[in-house]
MARDREN-13608 format. One record per residue (C-alpha): residue number from 1; residue in three letters; y negated, x, z. Coordinates in steps of 0.02 Angstrom, whole numbers, plus 50000, padded with zeros to 5 digits. Example, Ala and Ser with C-alpha at 12.3 -4.5 7.8 and 13.67 -1.06 7.14 Angstrom:
# MARDREN-13608
- nr:rest:north:east:up
- 1:ALA:50225:50615:50390 .
- 2:SER:50053:50684:50357 .
# end
This chain:
# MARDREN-13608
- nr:rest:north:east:up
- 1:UNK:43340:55274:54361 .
- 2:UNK:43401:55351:54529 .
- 3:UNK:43379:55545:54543 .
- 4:UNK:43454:55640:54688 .
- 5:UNK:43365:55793:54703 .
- 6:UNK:43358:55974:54794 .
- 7:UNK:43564:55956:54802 .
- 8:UNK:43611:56135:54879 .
- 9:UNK:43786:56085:54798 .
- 10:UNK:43855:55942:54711 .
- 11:UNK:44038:55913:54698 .
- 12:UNK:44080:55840:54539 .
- 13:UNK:44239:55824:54559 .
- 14:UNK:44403:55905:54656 .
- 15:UNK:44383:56048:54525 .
- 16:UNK:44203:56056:54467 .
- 17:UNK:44052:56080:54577 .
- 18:UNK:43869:56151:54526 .
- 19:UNK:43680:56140:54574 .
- 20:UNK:43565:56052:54546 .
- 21:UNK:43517:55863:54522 .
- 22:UNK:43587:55696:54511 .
- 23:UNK:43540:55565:54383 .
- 24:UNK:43608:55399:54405 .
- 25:UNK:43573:55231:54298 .
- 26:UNK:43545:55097:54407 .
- 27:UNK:43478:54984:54280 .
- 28:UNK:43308:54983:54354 .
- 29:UNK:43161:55036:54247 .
- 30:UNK:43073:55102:54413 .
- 31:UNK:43110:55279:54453 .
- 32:UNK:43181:55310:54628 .
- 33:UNK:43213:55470:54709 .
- 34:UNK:43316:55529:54855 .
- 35:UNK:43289:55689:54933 .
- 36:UNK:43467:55807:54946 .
- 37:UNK:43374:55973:55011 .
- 38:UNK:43500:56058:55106 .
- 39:UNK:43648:55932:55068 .
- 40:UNK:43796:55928:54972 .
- 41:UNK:43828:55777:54860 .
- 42:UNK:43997:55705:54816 .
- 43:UNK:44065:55553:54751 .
- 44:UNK:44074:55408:54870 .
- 45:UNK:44225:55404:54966 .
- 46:UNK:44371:55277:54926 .
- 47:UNK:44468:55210:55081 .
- 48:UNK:44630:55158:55000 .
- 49:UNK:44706:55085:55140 .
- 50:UNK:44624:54980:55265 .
- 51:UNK:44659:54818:55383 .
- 52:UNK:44476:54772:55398 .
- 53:UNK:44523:54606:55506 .
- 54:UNK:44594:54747:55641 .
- 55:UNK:44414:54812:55654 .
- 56:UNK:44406:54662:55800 .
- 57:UNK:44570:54742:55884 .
- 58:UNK:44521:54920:55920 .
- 59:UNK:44624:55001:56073 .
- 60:UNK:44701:54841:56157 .
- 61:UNK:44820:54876:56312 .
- 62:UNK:44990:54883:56248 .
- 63:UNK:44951:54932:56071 .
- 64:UNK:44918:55149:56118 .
- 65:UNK:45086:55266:56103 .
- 66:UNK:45207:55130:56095 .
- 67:UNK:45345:55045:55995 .
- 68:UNK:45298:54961:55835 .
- 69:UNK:45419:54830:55890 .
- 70:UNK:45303:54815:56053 .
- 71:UNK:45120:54843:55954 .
- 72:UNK:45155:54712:55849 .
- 73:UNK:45175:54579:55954 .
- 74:UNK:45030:54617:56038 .
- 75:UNK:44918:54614:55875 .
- 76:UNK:44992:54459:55842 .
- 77:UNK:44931:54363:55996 .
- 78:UNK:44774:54442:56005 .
- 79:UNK:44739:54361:55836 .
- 80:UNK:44827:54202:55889 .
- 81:UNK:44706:54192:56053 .
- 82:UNK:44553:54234:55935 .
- 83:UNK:44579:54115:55785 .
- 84:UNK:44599:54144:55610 .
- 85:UNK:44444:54072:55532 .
- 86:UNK:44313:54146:55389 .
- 87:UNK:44184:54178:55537 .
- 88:UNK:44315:54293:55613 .
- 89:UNK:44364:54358:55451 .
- 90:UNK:44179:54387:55399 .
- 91:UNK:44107:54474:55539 .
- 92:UNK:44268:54587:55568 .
- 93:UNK:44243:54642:55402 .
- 94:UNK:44060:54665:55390 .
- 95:UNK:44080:54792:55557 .
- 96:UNK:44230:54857:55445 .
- 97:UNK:44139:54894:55302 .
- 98:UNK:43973:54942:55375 .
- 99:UNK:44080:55069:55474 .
- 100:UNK:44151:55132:55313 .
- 101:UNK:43969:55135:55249 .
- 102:UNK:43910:55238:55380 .
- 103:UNK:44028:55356:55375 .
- 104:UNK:44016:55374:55164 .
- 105:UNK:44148:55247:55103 .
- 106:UNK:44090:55158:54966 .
- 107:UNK:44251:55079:54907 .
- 108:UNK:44386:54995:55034 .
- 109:UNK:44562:54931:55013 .
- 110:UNK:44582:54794:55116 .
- 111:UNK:44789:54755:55159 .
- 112:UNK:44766:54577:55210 .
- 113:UNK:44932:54545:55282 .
- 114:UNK:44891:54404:55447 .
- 115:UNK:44862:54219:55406 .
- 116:UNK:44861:54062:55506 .
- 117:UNK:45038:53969:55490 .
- 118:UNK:45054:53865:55363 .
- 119:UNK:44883:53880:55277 .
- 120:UNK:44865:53785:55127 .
- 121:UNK:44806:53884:54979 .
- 122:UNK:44631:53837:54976 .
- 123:UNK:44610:53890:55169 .
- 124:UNK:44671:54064:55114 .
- 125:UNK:44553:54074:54987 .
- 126:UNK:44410:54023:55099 .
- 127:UNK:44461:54171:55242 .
- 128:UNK:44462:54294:55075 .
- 129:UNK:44294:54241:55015 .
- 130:UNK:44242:54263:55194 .
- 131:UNK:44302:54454:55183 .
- 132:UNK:44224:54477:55008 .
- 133:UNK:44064:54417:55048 .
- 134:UNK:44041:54516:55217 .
- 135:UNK:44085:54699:55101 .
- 136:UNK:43983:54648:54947 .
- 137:UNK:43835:54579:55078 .
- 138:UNK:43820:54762:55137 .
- 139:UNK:43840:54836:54957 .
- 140:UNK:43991:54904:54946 .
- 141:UNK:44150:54887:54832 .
- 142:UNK:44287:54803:54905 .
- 143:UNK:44495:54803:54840 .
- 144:UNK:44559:54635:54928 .
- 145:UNK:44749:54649:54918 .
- 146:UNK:44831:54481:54951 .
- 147:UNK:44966:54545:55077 .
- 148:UNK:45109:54450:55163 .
- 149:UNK:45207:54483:55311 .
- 150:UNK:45358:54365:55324 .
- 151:UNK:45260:54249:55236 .
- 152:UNK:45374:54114:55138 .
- 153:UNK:45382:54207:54962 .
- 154:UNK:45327:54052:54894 .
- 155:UNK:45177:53997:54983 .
- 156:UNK:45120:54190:54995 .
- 157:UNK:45113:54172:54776 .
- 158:UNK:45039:54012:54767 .
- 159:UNK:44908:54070:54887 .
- 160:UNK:44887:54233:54814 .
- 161:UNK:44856:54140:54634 .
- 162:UNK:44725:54060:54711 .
- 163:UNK:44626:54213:54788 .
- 164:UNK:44628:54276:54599 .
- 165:UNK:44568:54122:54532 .
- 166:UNK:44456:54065:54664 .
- 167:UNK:44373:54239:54692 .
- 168:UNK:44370:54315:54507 .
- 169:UNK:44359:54177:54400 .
- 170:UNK:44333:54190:54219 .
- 171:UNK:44287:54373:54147 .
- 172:UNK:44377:54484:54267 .
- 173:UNK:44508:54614:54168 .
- 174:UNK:44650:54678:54262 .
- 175:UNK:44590:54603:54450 .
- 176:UNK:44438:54664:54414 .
- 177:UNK:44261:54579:54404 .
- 178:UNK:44142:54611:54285 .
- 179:UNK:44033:54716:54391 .
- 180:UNK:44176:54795:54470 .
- 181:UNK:44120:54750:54643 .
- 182:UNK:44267:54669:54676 .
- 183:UNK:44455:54694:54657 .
- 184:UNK:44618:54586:54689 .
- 185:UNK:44778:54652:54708 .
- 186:UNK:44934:54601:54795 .
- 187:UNK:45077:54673:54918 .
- 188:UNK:45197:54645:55055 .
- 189:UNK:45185:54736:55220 .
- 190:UNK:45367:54836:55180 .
- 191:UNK:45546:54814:55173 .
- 192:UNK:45536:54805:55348 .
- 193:UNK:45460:54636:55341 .
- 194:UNK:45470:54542:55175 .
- 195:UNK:45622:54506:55086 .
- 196:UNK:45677:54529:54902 .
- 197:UNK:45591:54352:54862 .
- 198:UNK:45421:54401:54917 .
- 199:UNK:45412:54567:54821 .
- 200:UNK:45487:54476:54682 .
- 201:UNK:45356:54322:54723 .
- 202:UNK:45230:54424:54730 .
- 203:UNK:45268:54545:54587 .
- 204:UNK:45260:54384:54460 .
- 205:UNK:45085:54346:54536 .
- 206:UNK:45047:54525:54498 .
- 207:UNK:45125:54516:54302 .
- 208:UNK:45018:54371:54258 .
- 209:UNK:44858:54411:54311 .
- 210:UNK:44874:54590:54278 .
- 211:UNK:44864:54659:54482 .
- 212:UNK:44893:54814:54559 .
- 213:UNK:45036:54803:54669 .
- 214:UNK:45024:54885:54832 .
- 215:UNK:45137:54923:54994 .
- 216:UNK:45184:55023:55152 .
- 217:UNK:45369:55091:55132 .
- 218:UNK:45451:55245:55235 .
- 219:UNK:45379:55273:55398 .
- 220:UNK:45522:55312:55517 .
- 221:UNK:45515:55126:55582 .
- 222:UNK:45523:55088:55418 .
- 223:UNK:45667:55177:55361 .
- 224:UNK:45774:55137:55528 .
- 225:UNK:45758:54926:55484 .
- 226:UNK:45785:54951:55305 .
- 227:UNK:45952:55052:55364 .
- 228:UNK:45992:54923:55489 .
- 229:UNK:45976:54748:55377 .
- 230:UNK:46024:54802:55191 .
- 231:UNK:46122:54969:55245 .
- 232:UNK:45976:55063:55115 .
- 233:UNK:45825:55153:55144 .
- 234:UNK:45680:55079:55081 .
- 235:UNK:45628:55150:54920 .
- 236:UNK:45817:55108:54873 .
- 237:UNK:45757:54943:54904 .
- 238:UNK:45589:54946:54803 .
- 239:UNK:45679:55015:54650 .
- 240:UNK:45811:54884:54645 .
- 241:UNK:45657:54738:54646 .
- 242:UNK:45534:54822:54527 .
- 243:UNK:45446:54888:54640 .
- 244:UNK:45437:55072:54600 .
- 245:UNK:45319:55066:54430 .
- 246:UNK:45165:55150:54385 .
- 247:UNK:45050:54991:54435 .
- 248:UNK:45121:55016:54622 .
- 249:UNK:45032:55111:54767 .
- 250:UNK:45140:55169:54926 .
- 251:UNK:45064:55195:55092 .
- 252:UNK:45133:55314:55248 .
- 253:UNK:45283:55375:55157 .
- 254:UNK:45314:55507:55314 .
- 255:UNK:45511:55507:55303 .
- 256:UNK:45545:55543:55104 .
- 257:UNK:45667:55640:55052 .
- 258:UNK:45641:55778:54884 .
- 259:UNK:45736:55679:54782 .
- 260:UNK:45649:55521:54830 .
- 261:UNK:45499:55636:54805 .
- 262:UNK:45562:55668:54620 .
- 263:UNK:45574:55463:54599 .
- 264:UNK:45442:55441:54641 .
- 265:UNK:45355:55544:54538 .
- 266:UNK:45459:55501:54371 .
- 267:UNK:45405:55294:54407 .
- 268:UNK:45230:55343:54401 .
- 269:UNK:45198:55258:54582 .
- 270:UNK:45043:55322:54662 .
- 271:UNK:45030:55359:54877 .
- 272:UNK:44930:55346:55008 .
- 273:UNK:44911:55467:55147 .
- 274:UNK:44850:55390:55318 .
- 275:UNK:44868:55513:55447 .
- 276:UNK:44742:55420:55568 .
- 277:UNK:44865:55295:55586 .
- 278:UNK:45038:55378:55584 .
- 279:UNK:44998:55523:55676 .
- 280:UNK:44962:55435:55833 .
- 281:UNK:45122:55281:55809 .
- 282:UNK:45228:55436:55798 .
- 283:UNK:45275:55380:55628 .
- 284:UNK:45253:55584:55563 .
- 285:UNK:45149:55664:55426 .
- 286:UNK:45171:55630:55274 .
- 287:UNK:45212:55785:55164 .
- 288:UNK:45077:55783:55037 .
- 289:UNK:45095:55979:54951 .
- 290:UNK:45282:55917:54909 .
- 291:UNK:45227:55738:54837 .
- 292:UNK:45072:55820:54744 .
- 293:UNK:45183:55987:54686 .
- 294:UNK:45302:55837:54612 .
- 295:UNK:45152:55772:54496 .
- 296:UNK:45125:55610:54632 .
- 297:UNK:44946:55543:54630 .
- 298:UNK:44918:55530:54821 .
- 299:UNK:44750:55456:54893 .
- 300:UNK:44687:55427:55052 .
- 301:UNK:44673:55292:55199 .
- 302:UNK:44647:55250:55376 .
- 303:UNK:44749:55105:55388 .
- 304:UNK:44666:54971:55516 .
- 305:UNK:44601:54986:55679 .
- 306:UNK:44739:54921:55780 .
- 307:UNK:44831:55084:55734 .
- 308:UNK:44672:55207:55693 .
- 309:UNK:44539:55151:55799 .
- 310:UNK:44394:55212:55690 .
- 311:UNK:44387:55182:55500 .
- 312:UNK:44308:55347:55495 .
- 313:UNK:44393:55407:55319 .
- 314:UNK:44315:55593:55323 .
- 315:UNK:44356:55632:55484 .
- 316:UNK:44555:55576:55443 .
- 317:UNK:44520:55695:55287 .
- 318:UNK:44495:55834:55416 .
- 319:UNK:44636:55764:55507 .
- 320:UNK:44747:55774:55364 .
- 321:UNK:44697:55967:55330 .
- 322:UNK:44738:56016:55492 .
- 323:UNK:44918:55936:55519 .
- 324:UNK:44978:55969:55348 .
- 325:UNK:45024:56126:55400 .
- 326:UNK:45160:56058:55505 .
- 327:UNK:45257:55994:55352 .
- 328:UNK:45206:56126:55237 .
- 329:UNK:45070:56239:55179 .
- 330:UNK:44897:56189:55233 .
- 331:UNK:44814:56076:55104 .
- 332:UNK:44629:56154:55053 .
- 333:UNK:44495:56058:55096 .
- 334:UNK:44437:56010:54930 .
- 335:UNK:44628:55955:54887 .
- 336:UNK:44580:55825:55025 .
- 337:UNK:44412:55777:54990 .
- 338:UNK:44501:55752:54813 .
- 339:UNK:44625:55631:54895 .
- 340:UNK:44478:55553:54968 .
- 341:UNK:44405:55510:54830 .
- 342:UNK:44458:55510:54626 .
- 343:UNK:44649:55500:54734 .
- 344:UNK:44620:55342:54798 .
- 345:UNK:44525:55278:54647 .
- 346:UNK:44667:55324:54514 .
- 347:UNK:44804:55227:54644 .
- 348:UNK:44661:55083:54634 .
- 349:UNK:44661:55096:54415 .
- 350:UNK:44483:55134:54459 .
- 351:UNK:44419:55298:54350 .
- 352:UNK:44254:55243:54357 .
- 353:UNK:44260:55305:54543 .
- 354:UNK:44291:55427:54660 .
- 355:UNK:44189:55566:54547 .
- 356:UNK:44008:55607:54472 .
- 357:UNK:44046:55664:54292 .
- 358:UNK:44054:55547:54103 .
- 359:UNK:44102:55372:54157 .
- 360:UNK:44070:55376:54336 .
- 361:UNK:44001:55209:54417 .
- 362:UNK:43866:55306:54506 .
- 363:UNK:43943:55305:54697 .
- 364:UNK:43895:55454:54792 .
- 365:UNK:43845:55538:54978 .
- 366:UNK:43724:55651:54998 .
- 367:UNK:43777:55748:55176 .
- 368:UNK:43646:55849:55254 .
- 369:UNK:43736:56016:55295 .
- 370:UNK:43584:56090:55369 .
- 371:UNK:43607:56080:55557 .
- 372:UNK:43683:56154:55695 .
- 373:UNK:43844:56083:55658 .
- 374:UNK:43858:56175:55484 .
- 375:UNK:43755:56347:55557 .
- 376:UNK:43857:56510:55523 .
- 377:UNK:43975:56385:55383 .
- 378:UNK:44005:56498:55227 .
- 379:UNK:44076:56359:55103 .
- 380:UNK:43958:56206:55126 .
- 381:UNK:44087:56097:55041 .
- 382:UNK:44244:56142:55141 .
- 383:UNK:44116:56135:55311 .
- 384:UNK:44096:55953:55247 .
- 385:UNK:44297:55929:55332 .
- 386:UNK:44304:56084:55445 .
- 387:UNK:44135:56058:55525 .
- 388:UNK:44055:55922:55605 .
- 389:UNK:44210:55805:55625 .
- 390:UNK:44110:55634:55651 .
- 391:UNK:43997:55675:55512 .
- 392:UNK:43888:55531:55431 .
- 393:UNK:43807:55557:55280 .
- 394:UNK:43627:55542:55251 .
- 395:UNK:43605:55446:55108 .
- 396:UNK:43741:55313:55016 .
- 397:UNK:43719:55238:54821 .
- 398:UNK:43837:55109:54762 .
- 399:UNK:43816:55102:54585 .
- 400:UNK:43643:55173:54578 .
- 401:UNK:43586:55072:54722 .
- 402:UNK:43531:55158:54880 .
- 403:UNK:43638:55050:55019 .
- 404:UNK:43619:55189:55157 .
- 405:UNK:43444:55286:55193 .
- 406:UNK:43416:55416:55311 .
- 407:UNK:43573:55347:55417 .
- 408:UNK:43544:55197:55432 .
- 409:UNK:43613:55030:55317 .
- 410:UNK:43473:54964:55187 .
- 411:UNK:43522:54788:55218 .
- 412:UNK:43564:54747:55385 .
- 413:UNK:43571:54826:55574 .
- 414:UNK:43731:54900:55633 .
- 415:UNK:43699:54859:55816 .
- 416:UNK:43665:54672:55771 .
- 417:UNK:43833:54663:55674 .
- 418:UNK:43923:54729:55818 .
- 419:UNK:43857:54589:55926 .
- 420:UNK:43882:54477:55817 .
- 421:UNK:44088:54532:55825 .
- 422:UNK:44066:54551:56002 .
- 423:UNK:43985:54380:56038 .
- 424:UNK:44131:54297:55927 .
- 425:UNK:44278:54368:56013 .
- 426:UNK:44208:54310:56171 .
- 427:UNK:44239:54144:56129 .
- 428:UNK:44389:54038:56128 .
- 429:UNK:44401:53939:55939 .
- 430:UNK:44395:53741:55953 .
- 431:UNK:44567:53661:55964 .
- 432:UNK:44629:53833:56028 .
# end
């Protein structure tokens, strides 16, 4: 049994917060206790929307304040130069997820969308297992979504098949494994890049194995191909290939409209907010009041570090506080940490996560609000966003289990894992 203990406040939930301690079952008959004096507690944070394999590509020339059509071109031969291969895929995702760690993510939604050319099925599943075991090697949970862009429809379902076999095996219920470590769900980049096949493809994979279905739809870019090649905008286009259902999660969705808004919201589709990435490709902010007024579900993300940088999901919670008031009224603080958290679980089909009351699968922070950062703050919860912008928490539990202490990761040193990365992008792959 894991007690957290001293908690100045604990945040329960986006609507319910009290005093006091935390119990959690970890299944182990030894007592453990972590010290919260002077913290808040919350649920552990859920990154629902994340390019971990961009955690190698952080602020390459050519890829700041310019054209998608330019950045991704550049991404693309920086990975080409690099390799695709599961040591790549591993250690990018270990600095990834140890990042998210660190900074109080215990759950990440990885959008896998780059794969060598012409990878047989088997080698896909190999670079996925690579990913998998780097997240659940550090402790945390891990949503690998089986992405595609311009992937042929039908190599991108026979490969994603075999991620769901290969990685869950027997016992896993809806994409799920048993101990709910690990997730597999599927999606297309956007309109922008897959055709009708693919989402079709893709969406069959999804039926039969009972996947979430995820994908990016609406940033201006977005919108201006869509326009251009099928004379629609995009969510036009989702509708018309099953693609706007309650199983589906949207990411970006900057340029909507209030009666796409409204469709939205009658489907049952969930969204994803990632200011840390649109903000900066001038893709716009997404208008979250209007979607959430309309009854839409709408989590949280920081997209992948070709476009963000950081994979620092509280600090794009503050970010997405303070430019919401550009498209609307100002979104409270613990509206975002919301979004942050059971947001991003419910667009996952996760409601064991993302809170700390009956069900909950015992993820949780503990953030020491007791220093100079947080002097003179009145409301210790909204001071966890307005305060202290590169926060990291003190302690992190993933399912009762203590995975960050005092700051630092339980099992394995951050400094070695980023020269690890470091030593592997310096060199060239064989055959390259």
């Amino acid at each position: 049994m894991l007690t957290v203990t001293g908690a100045r406040r604990v945040l329960v939930d986006p609507r319910t917060e009290r005093d006091g301690d935390v119990v959690v079952d970890d299944g182990n008959d030894v007592p453990t206790t972590l010290d919260a004096t002077g913290c808040v507690v919350t649920a552990g944070l859920v990154n629902a929307h994340h390019h971990l394999l961009q955690t190698a590509f952080r602020t390459l020339p050519g890829t700041r304040g310019v054209p998608m059509a330019d950045w991704l071109p550049v991404m693309a031969g920086a990975y080409g130069r690099v390799g695709h291969d599961p040591e790549l895929y591993g250690l990018a995702a270990a600095v990834g997820a140890a990042e998210g760690l660190l900074s109080g993510v215990t759950t990440i939604a990885d959008h896998h969308l780059n794969w060598p050319a012409d990878a047989a099925a088997d080698d896909t599943v190999a670079l996925a297992a690579a990913t998998v075991d780097a997240v659940r090697g550090l402790g945390g949970r891990l949503v690998f979504v089986r992405g595609s862009a311009r992937d042929d429809p039908d190599r991108a379902a026979e490969s994603a098949s075999a991620i769901v076999t290969g990685l869950l095996g027997d016992g896993a219920v809806g994409g799920v494994d048993p101990d709910g470590r690990l997730q597999v769900a599927v999606g297309p980049a956007g309109v922008h890049s897959d055709g009708e096949a693919t989402f079709r493809a893709l969406g069959e994979v999804a039926a039969r194995h009972g996947l979430r279905r995820r994908t990016q739809a609406n940033e201006q870019v977005d919108t201006a191909i869509a326009l251009e090649r099928y004379g629609r905008r995009p969510l036009d286009l989702l509708e018309e290939w099953g693609w706007l259902a309650p199983d589906v999660t949207v990411a970006h969705l900057c340029d909507v409209t209030d009666d796409e808004i409204a469709r939205l919201a009658a489907a049952g589709v969930t969204a994803t907010h990632a200011p840390g990435c649109d903000v900066p490709m001038g893709w716009g902010v997404a208008p979250v009041a209007r979607l959430a007024e309309a009854g839409v579900t709408v989590g949280l993300g920081t997209s992948g570090g070709g476009s963000n940088d950081a994979g620092h999901l509280l600090a794009d919670a503050r970010l997405a506080m303070q430019v919401s008031a550009l498209v609307g009224p100002q979104l409270p603080a613990r509206q975002v940490l919301g979004m942050a958290t059971e947001g991003s679980a419910l667009g996952l089909g996760r409601p064991e996560l993302g809170h700390l009351g009956a069900g909950s699968a015992g993820d949780l922070c503990v953030w020491d609000v007791s220093g100079v950062a947080d002097a003179g703050v009145d409301d210790p919860v909204a001071g966890l966003l307005w305060a202290s912008p590169g926060r990291r928490p003190k302690h992190v539990v993933v399912g009762g289990r203590v995975v960050v202490r005092d700051g630092r990761l339980v099992s394995a040193d951050e400094r070695e894992l980023a020269a690890r990365l470091g030593e592997r992008l310096r060199r060239t792959p064989a055959g390259a």
